[in-house]
NUTOR-561635 format. One record per residue (C-alpha): residue number from 1; residue in one letter; z, y, x. Coordinates in Angstrom, 3 decimals, always signed. Each point is the difference from the previous one (the first is absolute). Example, Ala and Ser with C-alpha at 12.3 -4.5 7.8 and 13.67 -1.06 7.14 Angstrom:
2
> num, residu, pz, py, px
> 1, A, +7.800, -4.500, +12.300
> 2, S, -0.660, +3.440, +1.370
END
This chain:
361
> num, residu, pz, py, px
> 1, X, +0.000, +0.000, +0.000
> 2, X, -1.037, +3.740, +1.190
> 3, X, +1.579, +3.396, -0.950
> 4, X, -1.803, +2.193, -1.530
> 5, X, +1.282, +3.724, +0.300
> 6, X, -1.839, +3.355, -0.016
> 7, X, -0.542, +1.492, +3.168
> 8, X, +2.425, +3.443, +0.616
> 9, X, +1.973, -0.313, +2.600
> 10, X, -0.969, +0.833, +3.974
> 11, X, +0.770, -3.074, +1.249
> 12, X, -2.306, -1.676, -2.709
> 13, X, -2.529, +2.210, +0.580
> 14, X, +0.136, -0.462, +3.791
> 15, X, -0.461, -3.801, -0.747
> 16, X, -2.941, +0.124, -1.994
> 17, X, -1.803, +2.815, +2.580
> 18, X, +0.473, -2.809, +2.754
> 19, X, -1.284, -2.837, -2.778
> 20, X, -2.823, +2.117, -0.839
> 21, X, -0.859, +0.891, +4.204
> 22, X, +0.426, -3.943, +0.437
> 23, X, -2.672, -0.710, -2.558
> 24, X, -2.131, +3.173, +1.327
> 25, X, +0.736, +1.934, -3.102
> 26, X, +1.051, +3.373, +0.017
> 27, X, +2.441, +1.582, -2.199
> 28, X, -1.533, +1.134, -3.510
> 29, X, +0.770, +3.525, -1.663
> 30, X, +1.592, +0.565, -3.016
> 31, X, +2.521, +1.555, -2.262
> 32, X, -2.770, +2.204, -1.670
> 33, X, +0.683, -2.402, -3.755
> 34, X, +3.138, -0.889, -1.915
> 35, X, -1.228, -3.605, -0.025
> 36, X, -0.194, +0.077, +4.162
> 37, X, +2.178, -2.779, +1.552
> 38, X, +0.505, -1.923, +2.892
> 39, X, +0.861, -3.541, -0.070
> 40, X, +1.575, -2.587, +2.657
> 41, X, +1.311, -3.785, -0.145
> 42, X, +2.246, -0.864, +2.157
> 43, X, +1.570, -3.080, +1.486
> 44, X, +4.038, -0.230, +0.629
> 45, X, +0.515, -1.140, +3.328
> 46, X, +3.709, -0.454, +1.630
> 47, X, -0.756, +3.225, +2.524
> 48, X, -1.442, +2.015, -3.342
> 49, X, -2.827, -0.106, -2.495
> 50, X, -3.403, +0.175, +1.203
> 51, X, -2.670, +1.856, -1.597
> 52, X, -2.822, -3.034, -0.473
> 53, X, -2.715, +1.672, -2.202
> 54, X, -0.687, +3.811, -1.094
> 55, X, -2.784, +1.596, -2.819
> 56, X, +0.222, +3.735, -0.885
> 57, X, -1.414, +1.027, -3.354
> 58, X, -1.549, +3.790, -0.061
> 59, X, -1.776, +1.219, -2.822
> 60, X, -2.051, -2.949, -1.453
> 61, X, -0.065, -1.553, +3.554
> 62, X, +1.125, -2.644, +1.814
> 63, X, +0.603, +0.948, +3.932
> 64, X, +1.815, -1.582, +2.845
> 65, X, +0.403, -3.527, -0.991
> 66, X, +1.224, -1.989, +3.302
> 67, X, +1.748, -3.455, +0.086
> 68, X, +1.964, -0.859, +3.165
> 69, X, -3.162, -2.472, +2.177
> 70, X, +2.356, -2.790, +0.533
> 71, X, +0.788, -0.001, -4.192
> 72, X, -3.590, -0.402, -0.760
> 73, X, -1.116, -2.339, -2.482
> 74, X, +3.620, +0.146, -2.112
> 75, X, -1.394, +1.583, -2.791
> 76, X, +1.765, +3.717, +1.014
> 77, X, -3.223, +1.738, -0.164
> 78, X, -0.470, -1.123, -3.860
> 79, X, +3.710, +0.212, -0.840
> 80, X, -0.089, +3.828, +1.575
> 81, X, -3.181, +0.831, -1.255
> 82, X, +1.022, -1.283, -4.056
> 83, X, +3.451, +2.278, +0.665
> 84, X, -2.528, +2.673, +0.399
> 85, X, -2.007, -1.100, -2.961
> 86, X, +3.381, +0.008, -2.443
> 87, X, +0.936, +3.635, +1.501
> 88, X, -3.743, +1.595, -0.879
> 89, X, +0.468, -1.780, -3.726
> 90, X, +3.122, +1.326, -0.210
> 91, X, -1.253, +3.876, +1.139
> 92, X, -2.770, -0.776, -2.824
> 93, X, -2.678, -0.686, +2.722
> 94, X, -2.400, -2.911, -0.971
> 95, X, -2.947, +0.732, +2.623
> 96, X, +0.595, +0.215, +3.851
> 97, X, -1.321, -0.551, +3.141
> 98, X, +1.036, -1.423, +3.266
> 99, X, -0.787, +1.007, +3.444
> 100, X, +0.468, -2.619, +2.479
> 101, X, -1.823, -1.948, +3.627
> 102, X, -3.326, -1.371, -0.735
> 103, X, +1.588, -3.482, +1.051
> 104, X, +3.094, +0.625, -2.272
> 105, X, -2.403, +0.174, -3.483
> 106, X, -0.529, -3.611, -0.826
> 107, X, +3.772, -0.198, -0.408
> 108, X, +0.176, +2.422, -2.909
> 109, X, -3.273, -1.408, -2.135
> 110, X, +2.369, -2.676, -1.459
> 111, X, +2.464, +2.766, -1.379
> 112, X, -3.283, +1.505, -1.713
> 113, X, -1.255, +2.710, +2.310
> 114, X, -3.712, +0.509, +0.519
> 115, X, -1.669, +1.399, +2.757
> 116, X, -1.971, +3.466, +0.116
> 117, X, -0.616, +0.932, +3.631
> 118, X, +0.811, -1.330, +4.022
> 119, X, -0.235, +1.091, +2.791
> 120, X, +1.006, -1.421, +3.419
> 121, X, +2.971, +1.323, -0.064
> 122, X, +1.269, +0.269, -3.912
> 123, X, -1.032, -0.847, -3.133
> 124, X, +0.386, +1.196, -3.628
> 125, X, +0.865, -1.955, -3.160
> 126, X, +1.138, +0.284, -3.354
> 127, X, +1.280, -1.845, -2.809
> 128, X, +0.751, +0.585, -4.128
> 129, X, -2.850, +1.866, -2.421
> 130, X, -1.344, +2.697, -0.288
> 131, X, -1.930, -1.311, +3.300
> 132, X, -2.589, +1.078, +1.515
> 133, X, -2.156, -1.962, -1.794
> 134, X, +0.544, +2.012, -3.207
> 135, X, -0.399, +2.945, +2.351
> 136, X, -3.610, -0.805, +1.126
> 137, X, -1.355, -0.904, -3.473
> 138, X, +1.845, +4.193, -0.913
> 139, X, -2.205, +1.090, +2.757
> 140, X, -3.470, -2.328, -1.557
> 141, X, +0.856, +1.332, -3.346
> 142, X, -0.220, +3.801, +1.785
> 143, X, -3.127, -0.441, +1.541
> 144, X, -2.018, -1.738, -2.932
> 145, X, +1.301, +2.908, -1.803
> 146, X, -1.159, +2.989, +2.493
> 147, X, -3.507, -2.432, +0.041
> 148, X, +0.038, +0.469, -3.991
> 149, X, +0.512, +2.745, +0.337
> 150, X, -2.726, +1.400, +2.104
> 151, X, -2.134, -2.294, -1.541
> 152, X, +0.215, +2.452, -3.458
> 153, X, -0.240, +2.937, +1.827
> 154, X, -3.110, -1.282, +2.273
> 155, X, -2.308, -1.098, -3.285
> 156, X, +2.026, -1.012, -3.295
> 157, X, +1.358, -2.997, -0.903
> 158, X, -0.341, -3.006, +1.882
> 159, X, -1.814, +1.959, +2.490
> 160, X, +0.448, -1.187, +4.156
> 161, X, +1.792, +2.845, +1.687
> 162, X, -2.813, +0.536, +3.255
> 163, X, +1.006, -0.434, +3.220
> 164, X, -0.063, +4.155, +1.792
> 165, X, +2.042, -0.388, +2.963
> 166, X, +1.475, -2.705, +2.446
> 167, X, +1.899, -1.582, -2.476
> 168, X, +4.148, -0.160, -1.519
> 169, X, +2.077, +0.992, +2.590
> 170, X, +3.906, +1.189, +0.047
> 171, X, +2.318, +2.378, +1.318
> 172, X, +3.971, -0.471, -0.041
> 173, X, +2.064, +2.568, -0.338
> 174, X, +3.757, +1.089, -0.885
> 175, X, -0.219, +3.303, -0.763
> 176, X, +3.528, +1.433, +0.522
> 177, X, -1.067, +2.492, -1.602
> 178, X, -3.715, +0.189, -1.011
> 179, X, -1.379, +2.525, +2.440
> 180, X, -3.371, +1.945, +0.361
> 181, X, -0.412, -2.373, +3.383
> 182, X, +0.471, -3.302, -2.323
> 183, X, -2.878, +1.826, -2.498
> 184, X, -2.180, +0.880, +2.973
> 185, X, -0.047, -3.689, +1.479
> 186, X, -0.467, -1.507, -3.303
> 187, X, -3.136, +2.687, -0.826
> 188, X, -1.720, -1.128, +2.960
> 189, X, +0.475, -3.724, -0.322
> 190, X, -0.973, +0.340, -3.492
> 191, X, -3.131, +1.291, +0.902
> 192, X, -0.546, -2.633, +2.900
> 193, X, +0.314, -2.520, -2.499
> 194, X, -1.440, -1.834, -3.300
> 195, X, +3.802, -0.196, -1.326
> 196, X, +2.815, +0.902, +1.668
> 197, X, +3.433, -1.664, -0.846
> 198, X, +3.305, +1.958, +0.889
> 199, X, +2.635, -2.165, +0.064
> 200, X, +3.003, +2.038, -0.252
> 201, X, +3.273, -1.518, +2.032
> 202, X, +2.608, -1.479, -2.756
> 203, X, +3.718, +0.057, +2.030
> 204, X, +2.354, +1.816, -1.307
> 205, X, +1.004, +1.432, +3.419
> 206, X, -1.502, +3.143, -0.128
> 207, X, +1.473, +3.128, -0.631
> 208, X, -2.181, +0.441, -3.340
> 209, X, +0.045, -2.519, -2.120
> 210, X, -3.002, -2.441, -0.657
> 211, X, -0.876, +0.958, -3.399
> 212, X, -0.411, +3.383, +0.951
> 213, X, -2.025, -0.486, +3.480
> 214, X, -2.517, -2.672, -2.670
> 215, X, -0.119, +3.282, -2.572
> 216, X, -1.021, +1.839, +2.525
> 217, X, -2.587, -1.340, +1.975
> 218, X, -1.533, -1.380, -3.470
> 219, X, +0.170, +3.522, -1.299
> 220, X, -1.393, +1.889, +3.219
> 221, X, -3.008, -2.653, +0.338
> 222, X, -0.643, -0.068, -3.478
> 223, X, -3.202, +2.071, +0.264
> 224, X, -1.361, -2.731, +2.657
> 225, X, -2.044, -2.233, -2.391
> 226, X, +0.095, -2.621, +2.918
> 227, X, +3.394, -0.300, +0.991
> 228, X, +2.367, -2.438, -1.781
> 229, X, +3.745, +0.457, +0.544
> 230, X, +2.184, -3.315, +0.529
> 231, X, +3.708, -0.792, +0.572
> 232, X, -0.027, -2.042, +3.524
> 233, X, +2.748, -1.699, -1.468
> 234, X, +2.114, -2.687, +1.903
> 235, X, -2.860, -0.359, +2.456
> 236, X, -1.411, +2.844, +1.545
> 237, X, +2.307, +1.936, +2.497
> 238, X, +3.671, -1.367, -2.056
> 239, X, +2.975, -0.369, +1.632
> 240, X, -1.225, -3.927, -0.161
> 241, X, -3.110, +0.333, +1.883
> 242, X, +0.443, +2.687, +1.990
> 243, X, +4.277, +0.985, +0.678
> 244, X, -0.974, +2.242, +2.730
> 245, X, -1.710, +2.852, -1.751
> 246, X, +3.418, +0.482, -1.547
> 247, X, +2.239, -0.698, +2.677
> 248, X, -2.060, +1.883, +2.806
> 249, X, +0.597, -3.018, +1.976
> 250, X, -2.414, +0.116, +2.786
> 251, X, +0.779, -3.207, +1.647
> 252, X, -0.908, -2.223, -2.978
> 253, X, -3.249, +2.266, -1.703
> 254, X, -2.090, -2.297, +1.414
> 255, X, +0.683, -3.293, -0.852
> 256, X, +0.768, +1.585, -3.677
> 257, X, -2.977, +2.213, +0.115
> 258, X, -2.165, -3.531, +0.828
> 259, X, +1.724, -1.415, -2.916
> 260, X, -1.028, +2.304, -2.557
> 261, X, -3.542, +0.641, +1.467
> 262, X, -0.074, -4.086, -0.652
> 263, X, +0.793, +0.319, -3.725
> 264, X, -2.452, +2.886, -0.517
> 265, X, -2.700, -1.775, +2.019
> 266, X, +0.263, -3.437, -1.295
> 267, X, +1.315, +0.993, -4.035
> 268, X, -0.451, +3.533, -0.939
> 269, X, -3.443, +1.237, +1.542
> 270, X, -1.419, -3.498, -1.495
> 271, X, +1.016, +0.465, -3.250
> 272, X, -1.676, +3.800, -0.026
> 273, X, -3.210, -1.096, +2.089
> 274, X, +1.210, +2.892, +2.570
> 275, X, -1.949, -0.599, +2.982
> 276, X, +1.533, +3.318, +1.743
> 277, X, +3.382, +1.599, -0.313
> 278, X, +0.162, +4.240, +1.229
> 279, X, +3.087, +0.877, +2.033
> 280, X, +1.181, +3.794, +0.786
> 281, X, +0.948, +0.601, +3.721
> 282, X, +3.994, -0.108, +0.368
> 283, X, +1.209, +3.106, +2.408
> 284, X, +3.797, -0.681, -0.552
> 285, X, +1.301, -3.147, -0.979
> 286, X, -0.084, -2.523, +2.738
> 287, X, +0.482, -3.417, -2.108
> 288, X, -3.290, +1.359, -2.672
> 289, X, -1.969, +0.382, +3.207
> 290, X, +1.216, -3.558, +1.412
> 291, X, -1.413, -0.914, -3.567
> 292, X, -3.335, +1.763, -0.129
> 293, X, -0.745, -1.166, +3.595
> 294, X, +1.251, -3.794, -1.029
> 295, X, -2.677, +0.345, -3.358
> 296, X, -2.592, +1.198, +2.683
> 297, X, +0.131, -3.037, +2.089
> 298, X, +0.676, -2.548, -3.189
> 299, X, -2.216, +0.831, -2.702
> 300, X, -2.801, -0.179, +1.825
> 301, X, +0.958, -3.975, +0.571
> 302, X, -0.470, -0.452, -4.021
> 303, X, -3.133, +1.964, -0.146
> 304, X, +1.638, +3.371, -1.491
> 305, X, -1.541, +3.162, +1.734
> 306, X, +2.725, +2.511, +0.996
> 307, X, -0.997, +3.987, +0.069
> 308, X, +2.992, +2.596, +0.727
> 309, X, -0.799, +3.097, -1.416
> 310, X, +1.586, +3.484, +1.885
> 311, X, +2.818, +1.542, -1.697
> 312, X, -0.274, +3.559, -1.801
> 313, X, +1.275, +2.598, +2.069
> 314, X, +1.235, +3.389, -2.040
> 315, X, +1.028, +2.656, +2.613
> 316, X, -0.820, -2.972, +3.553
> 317, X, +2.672, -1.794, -1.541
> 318, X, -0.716, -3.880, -1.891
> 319, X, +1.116, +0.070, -3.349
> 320, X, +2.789, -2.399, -0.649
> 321, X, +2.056, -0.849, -2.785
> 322, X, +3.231, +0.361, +2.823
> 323, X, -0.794, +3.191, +0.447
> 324, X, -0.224, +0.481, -3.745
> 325, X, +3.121, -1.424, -0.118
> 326, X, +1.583, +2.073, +2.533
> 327, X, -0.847, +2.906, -1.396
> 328, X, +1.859, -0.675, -3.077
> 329, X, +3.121, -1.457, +1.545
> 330, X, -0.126, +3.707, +1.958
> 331, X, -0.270, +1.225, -3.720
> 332, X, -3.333, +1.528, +0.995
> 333, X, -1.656, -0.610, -3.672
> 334, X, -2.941, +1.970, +0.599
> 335, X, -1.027, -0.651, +3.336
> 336, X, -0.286, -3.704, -1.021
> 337, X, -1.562, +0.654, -3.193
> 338, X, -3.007, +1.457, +2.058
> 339, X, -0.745, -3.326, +1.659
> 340, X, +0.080, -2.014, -3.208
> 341, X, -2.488, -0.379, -2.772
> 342, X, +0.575, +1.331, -3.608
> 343, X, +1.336, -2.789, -1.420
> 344, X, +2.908, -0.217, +2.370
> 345, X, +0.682, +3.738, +0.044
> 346, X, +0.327, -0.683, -3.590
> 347, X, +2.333, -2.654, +0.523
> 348, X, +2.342, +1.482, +2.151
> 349, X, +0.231, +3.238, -2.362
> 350, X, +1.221, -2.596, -2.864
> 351, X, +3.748, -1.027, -0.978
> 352, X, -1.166, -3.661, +1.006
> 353, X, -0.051, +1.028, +3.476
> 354, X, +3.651, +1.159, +0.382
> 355, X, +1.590, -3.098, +0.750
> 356, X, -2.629, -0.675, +2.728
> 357, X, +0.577, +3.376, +1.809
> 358, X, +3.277, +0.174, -0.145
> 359, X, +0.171, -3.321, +1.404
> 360, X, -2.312, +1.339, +2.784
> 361, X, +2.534, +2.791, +0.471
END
């Protein structure tokens, strides 16, 4: 028999930083959810119990599962990993994924993961509904739509949209706020392209809330007959696929960056025929360059064309939804009302946007 206890105490979490460095695992993030915990089993031996196995769940993911080498094969991994399982049901979570070692994966497909991406070094699974199954027949749905769509507009009912440019192609973006540099590299992919799908970053760990970053993009496109607006959902730079982007951790935005570049290349761009995917240049952050230069080298490999489009520059500065943002924590409302598009300026002048900039304050 093992004791289970929730990691809090130094000593514990001393032991599981030198099970995790035995195992070549480093030491997951966390605290940023109510439901975040850290689990251990230990073994009572006469000098002191032993910490034998450890599995931290953060967010809707499963990081840092290690079992002690020699204790391999006693069932600890599946005994840790359905403690986890039983805390997520009991948060109200019913879909998650699991990062782990390529070689470590096989072990969890009996507990009912299912893989979505590998690298060398890590791979990505997940287990319960919605999957991303349901996800990829959302995204089919879309595009038969937009094809409908333009099909009506091109020559009636029935009528076969014609092919004008390259083909479907996409752009991802977060939009923290919408900005007049997010409409500017949208306008010109838009025009590079026969459709162009935005697929708008889901997380909730930006400082404005999803809904209001979809509203706005859909609303500031919406004169762009060509351009379809999507959620990226679970999928397309989450905390799942791609931590980094909200951690800022440099040392891992590769192997996480590779991970979601998999799921778009093999899933997403499939399931919208997108042949080519438009990328703005990245002056600031150091893990969305990591990415962009990552999706350079990867894409490629799956047949996807990659194009990085120059940011807009108002005064020799890029436009940037930080420095949007900076502005307003700085309480400088009209200075970053001058480098965002009407719909946001609109936004920001409502009562819906209080919350958001005093929480910026």
């Amino acid at each position: 028999m093992y004791i289970e206890r929730i990691l809090l105490s130094p000593s514990d979490l001393a032991q599981r930083a030198e099970l995790l460095a035995s195992r070549g695992l480093s030491v997951p993030g966390g605290g940023a959810f109510k439901s975040d915990v850290i689990l251990g089993l230990f073994e009572d031996l006469p000098g002191g119990e032993r910490l034998v196995a450890t599995g931290s769940l953060i967010g809707h993911t499963i990081q840092g599962a290690a079992v002690r080498k020699e204790l391999e094969g006693r069932g600890l991994t599946a005994e840790l990993t359905t403690l986890l399982l039983r805390h997520a049901a009991g948060a109200g979570i019913w879909h998650l994924f699991l990062f782990t070692k390529p070689r470590e994966a096989p072990r969890f497909a009996g507990l009912g993961f299912r893989p979505l991406a590998a690298t060398d070094s890590a791979a990505l699974l997940e287990w319960g509904r919605p999957g991303i199954e349901e996800f990829i027949m959302g995204l089919m749905e879309a595009r038969d739509h937009a094809a409908r769509r333009a099909g009506l507009s091109a020559g009636g009912l029935g009528a076969t949209p014609p092919v004008t440019g390259p083909g479907p192609a996409a752009l991802v973006v977060n939009c923290n706020p919408f900005t007049l540099g997010h409409r500017y590299l949208i306008e010109r992919a838009a025009a590079a392209s026969e459709r162009l799908y935005v697929l708008v970053v889901r997380e909730e760990r930006s400082e404005f809330p999803f809904e209001v970053r979809f509203r706005l993009v859909k609303e500031g496109v919406s004169d762009l007959e060509n351009v379809v607006v999507l959620s990226g959902g679970e999928y397309c730079v989450s905390a799942a696929t791609f931590p980094s982007y909200f951690t800022r951790e440099e040392e891992f935005a590769s192997v996480h960056a590779a991970l979601d570049l998999s799921i778009f290349a093999s899933r997403i761009a499939p399931a919208l025929s997108v042949k080519k995917r438009f990328v703005g240049t990245e002056p600031f952050s150091p893990v969305t360059n990591i990415y962009n230069e990552t999706m350079k080298d990867l894409l490629p490999r799956y047949g996807i064309e990659v194009e990085e489009l120059r940011r807009l520059e108002i005064g020799g500065e890029p436009v940037s939804a930080s420095r949007v943002r900076a502005l307003l924590r700085e309480g400088r409302m009209e200075e970053a009302k001058a480098i965002v598009p009407p719909c946001t300026r609109r936004w920001l002048a409502s009562p819906e946007a209080v919350p958001v900039l005093e929480r910026l304050r």
